[in-house]
TIPA-236379 format. One record per residue (C-alpha): residue in three letters; x negated, y, z negated. Coordinates in Angstrom, 3 decimals. Layout:
REM residues N
REC  aa     east    north       up
REC ALA        X        Y        Z
...
***
This chain:
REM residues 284
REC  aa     east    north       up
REC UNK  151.206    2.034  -15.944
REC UNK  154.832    3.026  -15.001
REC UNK  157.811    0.745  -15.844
REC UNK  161.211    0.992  -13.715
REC UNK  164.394    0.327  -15.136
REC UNK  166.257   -2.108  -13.624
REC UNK  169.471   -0.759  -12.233
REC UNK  172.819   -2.156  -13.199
REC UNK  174.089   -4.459  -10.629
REC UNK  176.618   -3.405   -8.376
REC UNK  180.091   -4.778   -8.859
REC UNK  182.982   -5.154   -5.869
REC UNK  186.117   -3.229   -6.691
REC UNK  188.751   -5.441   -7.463
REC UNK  191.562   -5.750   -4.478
REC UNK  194.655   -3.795   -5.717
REC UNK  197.958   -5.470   -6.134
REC UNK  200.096   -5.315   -3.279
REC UNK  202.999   -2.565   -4.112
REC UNK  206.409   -3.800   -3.705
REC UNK  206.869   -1.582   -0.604
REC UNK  204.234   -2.968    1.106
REC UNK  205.890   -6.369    0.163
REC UNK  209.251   -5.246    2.041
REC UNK  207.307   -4.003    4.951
REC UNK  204.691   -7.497    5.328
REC UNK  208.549   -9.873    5.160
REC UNK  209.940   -7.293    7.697
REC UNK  207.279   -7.579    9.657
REC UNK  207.391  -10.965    9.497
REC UNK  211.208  -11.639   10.389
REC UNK  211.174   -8.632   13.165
REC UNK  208.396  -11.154   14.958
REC UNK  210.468  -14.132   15.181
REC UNK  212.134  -14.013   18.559
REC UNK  215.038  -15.945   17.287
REC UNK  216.013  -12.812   15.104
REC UNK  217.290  -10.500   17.695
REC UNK  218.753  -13.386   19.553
REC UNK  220.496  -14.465   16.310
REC UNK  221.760  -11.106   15.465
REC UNK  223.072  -10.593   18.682
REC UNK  224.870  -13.976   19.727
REC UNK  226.568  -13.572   16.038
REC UNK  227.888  -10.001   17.172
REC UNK  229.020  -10.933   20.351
REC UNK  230.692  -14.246   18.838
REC UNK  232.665  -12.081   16.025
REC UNK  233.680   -9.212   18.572
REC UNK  234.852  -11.753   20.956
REC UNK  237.063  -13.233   18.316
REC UNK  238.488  -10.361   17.186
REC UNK  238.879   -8.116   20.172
REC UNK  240.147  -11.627   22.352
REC UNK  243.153  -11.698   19.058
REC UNK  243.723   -8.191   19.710
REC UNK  243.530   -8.861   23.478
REC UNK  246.640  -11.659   23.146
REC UNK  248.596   -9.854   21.491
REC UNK  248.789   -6.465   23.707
REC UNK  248.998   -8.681   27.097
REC UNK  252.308  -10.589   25.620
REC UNK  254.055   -7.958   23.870
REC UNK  257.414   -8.465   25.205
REC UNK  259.975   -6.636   23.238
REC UNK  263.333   -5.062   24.568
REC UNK  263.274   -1.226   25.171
REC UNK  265.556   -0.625   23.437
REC UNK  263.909   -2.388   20.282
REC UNK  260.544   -1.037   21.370
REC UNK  260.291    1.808   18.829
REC UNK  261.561   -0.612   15.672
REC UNK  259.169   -3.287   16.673
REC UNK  256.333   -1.441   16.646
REC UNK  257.403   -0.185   12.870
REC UNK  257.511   -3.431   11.976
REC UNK  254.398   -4.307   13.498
REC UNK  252.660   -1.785   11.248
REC UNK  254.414   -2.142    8.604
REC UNK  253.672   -5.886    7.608
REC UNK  249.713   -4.941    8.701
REC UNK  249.438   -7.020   11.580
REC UNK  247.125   -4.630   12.898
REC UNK  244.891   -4.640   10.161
REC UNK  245.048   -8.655   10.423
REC UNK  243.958   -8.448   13.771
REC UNK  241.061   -6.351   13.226
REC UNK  238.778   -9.018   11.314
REC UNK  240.427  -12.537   12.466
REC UNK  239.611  -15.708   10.300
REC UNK  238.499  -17.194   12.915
REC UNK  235.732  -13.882   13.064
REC UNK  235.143  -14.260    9.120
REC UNK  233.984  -17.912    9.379
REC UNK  231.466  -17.380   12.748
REC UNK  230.260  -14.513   10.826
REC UNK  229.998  -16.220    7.035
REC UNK  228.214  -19.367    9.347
REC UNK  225.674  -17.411   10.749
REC UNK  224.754  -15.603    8.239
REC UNK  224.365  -18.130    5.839
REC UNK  222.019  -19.780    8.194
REC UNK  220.142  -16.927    8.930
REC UNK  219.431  -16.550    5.423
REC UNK  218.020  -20.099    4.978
REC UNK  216.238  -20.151    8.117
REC UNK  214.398  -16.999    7.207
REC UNK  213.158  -19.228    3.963
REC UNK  213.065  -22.682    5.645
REC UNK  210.957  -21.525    8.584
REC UNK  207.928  -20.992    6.115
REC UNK  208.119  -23.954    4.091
REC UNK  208.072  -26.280    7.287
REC UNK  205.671  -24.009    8.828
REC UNK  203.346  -23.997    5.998
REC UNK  202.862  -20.160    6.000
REC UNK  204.648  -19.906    2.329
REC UNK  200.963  -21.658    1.202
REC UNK  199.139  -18.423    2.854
REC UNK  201.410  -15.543    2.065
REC UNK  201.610  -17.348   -1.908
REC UNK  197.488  -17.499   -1.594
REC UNK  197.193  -13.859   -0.675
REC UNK  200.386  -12.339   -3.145
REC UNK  200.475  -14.514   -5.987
REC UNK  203.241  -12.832   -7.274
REC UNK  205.861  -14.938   -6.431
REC UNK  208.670  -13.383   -7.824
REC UNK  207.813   -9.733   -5.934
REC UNK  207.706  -11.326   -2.841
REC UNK  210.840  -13.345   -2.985
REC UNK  212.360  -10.506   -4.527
REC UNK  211.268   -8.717   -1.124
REC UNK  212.337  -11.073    0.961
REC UNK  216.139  -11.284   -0.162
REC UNK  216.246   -7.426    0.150
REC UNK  215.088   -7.371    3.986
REC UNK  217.287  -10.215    4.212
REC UNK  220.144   -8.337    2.858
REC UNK  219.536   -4.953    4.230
REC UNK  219.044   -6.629    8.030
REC UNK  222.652   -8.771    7.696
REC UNK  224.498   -5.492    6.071
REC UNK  223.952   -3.883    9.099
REC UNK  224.943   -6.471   10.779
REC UNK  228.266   -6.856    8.841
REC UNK  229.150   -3.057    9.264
REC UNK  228.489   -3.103   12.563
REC UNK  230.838   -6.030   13.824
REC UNK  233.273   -5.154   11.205
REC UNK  233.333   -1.399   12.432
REC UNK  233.463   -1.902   15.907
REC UNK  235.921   -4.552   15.719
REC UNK  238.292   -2.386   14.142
REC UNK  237.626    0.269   16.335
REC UNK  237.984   -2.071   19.594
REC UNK  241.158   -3.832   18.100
REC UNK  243.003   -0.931   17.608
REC UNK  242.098    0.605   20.859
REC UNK  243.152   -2.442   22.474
REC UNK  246.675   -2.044   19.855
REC UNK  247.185    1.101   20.862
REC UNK  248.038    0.615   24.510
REC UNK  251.000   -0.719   23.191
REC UNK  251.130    2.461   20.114
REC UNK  250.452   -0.051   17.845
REC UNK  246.884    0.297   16.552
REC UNK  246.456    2.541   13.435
REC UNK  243.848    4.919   12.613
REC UNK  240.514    4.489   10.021
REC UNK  242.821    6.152    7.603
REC UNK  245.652    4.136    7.369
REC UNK  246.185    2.587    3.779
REC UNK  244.106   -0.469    3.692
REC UNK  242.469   -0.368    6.518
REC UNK  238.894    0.675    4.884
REC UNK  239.202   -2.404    2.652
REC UNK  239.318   -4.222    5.712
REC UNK  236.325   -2.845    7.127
REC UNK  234.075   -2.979    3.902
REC UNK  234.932   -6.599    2.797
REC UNK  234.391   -8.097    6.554
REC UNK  231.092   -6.058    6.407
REC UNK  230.154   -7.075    3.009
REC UNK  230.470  -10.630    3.679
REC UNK  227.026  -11.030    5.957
REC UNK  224.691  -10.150    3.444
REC UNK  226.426  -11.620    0.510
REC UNK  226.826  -15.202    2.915
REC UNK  222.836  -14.441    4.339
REC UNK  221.214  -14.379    0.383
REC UNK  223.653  -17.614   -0.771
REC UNK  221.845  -19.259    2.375
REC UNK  218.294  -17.878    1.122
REC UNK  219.178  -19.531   -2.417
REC UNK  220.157  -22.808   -0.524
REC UNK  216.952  -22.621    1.238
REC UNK  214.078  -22.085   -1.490
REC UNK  215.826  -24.446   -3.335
REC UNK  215.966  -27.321   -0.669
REC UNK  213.243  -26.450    1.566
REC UNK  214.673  -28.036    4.719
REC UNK  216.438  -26.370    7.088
REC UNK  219.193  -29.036    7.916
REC UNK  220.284  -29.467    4.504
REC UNK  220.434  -25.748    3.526
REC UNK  222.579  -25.132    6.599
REC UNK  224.907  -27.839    5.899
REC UNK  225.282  -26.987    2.015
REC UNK  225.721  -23.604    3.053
REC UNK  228.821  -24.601    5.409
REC UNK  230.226  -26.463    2.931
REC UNK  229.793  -23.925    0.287
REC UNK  230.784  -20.998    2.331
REC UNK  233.388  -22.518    4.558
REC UNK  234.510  -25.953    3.687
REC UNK  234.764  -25.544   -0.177
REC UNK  237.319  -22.723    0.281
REC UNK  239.634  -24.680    2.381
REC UNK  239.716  -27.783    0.131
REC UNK  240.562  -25.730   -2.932
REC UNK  244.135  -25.213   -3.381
REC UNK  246.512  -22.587   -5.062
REC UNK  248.534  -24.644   -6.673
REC UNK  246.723  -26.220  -10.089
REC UNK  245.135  -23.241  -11.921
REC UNK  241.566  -24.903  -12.206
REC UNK  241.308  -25.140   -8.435
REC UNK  242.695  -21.517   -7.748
REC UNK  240.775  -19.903  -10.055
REC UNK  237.424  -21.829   -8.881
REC UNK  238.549  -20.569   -5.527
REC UNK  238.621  -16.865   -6.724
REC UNK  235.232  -17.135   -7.147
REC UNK  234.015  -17.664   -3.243
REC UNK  233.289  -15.331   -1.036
REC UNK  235.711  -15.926    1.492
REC UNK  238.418  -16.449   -0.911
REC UNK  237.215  -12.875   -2.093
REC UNK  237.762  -11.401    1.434
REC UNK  240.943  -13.348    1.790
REC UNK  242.615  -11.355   -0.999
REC UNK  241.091   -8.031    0.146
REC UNK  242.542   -7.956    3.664
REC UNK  246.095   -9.147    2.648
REC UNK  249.250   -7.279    3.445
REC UNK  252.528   -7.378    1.630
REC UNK  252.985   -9.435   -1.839
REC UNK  251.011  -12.839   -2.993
REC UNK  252.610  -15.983   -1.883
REC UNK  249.925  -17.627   -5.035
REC UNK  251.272  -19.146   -8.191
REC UNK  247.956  -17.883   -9.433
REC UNK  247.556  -14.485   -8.103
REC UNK  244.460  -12.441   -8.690
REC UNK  243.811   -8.614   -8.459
REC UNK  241.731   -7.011   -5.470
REC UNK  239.572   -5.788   -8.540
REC UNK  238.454   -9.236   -9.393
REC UNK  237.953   -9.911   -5.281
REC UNK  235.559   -6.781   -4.848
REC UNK  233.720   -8.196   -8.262
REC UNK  233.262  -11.473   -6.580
REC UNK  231.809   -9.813   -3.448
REC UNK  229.694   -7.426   -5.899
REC UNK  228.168  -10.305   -8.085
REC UNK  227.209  -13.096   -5.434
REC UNK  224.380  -10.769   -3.892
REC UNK  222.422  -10.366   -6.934
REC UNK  223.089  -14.305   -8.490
REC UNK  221.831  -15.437   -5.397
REC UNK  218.481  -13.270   -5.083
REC UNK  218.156  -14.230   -8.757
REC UNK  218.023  -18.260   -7.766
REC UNK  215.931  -17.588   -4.984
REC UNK  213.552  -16.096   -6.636
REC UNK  213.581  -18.266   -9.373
REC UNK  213.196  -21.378   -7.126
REC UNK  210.653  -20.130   -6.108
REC UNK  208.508  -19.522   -8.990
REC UNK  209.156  -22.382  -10.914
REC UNK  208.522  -24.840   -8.170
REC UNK  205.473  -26.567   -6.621
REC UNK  204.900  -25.667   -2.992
***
């Protein structure tokens, strides 16, 4: 009589973690898909250009100056930096900061009133990862965004300037600080939105908070009591403010374009860090 031993019974190889790659590519996948996103990008380009080129525009069709003043004005033009005013307007820097910041919440938002957010948690439970993910596609989609408006603004204002030999070249002292701090403030407005949105999960109220945060709160704050001008140093726009300046600070409270760029440097990473913690530590 032969026995048989039983053979050990078989086992299912666990499912690997996702990698943090494949993370980056599911949420870019994911926000590529949307057909508001190109839309959204684009209208926001079009808006900023338009702003800034139409600035550039005014000025070159009514520049009235005697001939024989011509050459002086023109000095004068350069030399208190209207050019490199006109090649990222206000006007520009809040459509841009808007949009932005409510791209970044929507991107949020959308799965939360959706529902997906319970499916993608279900099948990556590793909720910090794939926030963490999410704020860099976030990020890396709005920075290109930012350098692209900001770099062919300047290039288009100064074209436009220099029908009148007005416009100055990429070179010209300041005029990179201009371009990097208009293009820096997309992604840094697009991941304060994200924050707003994981931590209110609705998209009406995360847009609004991010207006007021973004673009009201900067306005109300004054210069003149030291509290309120140094709690202004600390925004965004405020930031970009003192980094496309010509000529001397009108402040009582002036600050240094060292503390602006540390602003612009800081708000990127403290606002991925709430996101992701808002996300984690609360109930779906």
């Amino acid at each position: 009589m032969t026995t048989t031993t039983p053979s050990p019974p078989l086992t299912s190889a666990a499912e690997p973690r996702a990698r943090f790659v494949d993370l980056v590519a599911a949420e870019w996948i994911k926000l590529r898909s949307l057909r508001s996103t190109p839309w959204a990008l684009l209208l926001t380009a079009l808006a900023v250009l338009a702003f800034n080129v139409g600035e550039a525009y005014d000025t070159y069709r009514y520049w009235s100056v005697e001939e024989a003043d011509e050459a002086g004005h023109r000095a004068r033009f350069i030399r208190d930096g209207i050019p490199l005013q006109e090649a990222f307007t206000p006007n520009a820097t809040m459509v841009l900061t808007l949009a932005a910041g409510a791209f970044g919440a929507l991107a949020i938002v959308g799965e939360y009133r959706s529902g997906l957010i319970r499916t993608t948690f279900t099948a990556v439970p590793a909720r910090r990862s794939l926030m963490a993910a999410k704020a860099l596609v976030v990020a890396a989609v709005t920075a290109v965004l930012g350098a692209f408006v900001a770099g062919t603004s300047f290039w288009l204002t100064q074209a436009i300037l220099s029908g009148k030999d007005a416009g100055v070249p990429i070179g010209h002292p300041g005029a990179w600080r201009v371009v990097v701090a208009s293009a820096l403030l997309a992604p840094v407005a697009a991941l304060a939105g994200l924050a707003l949105g994981a931590l209110l999960r609705h998209a009406g109220s995360a847009v609004v908070a991010a207006f007021v945060l973004l673009v009201v709160l900067p306005g109300v704050l004054s210069d003149e009591r030291h509290w309120s001008a140094v709690a202004g140093h600390t925004l965004p726009y405020r930031a970009w403010l003192r980094l496309v300046e010509t000529g001397t600070q009108q402040s009582p409270y002036p600050w240094t374009t060292g503390g602006a760029w540390l602003v612009l440097a800081l708000w990127p990473p403290l606002a991925a860090a709430v996101a992701v913690l808002a996300a984690d530590r609360r109930d779906l």
